[in-house]
C-alpha positions as CSV (number, residue, x, y, z in Angstrom):
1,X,8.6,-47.9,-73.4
2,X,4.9,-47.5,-73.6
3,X,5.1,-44.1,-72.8
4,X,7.7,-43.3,-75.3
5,X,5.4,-45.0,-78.1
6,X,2.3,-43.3,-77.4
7,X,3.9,-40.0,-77.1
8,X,5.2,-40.6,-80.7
9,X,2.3,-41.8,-81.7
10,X,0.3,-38.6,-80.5
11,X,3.0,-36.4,-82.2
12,X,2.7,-37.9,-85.4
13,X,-1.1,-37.4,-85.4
14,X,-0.6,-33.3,-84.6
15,X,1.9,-33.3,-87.5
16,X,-0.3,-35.1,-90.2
17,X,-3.5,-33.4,-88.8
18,X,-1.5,-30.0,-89.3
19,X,-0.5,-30.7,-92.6
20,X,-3.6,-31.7,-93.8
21,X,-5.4,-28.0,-91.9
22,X,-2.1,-26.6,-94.0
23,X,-3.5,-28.1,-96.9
24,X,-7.3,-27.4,-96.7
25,X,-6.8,-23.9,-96.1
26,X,-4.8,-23.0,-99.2
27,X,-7.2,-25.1,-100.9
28,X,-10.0,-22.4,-99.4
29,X,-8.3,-19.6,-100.4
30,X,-7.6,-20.8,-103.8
31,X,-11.9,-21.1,-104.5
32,X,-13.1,-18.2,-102.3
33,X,-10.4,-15.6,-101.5
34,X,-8.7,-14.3,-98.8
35,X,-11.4,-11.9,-97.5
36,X,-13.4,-15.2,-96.6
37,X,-10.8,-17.5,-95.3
38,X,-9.9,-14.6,-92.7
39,X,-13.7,-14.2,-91.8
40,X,-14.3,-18.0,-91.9
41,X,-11.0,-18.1,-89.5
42,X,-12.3,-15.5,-87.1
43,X,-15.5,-17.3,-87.2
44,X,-14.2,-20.3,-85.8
45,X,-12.7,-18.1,-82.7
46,X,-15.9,-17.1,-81.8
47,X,-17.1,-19.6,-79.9
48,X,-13.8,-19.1,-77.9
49,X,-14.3,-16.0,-77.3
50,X,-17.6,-16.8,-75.9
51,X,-16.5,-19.3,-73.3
52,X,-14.3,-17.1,-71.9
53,X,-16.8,-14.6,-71.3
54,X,-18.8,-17.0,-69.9
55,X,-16.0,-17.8,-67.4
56,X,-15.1,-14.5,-66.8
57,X,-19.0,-13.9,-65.7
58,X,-19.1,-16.6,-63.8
59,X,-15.7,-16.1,-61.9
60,X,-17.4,-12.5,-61.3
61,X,-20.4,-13.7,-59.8
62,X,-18.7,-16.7,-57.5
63,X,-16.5,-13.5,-56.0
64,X,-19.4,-11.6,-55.2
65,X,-21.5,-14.3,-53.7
66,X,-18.5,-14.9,-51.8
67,X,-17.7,-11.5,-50.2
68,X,-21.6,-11.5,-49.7
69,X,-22.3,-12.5,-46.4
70,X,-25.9,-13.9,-45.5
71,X,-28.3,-12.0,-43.6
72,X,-28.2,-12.8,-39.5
73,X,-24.7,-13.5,-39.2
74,X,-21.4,-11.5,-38.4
């Protein structure tokens, strides 16, 4: 029953918190434009972007220090 009530709970949150994002955006497109709101939306991806090329470096690296084999042994 718990379970059931924070689920619900949880799901009610995304839906306000998504109406309200709804909200704010039209809102930012009514004062500055649609030229801005797409770059202030891309904007907010970038730091995405960025930790998945992080990741993708580091993922890199871990497989080449793996196939690496340290000097002195077979």
């Amino acid at each position: 029953m718990a379970l059931m009530l924070r689920q619900h709970v949880y799901g009610l949150a995304l839906v306000v918190s998504a109406d309200n994002l709804v909200g704010f955006s039209g809102r930012f497109v009514d004062a500055f434009g649609y030229s801005p709101f797409f770059i202030a939306t891309a904007c907010l991806g970038l730091p995405v972007l960025v930790l998945v090329l992080v990741l993708v470096l580091v993922l890199v690296l871990v497989a080449l220090a793996a196939r690496v084999q340290p000097v002195g042994r077979s």
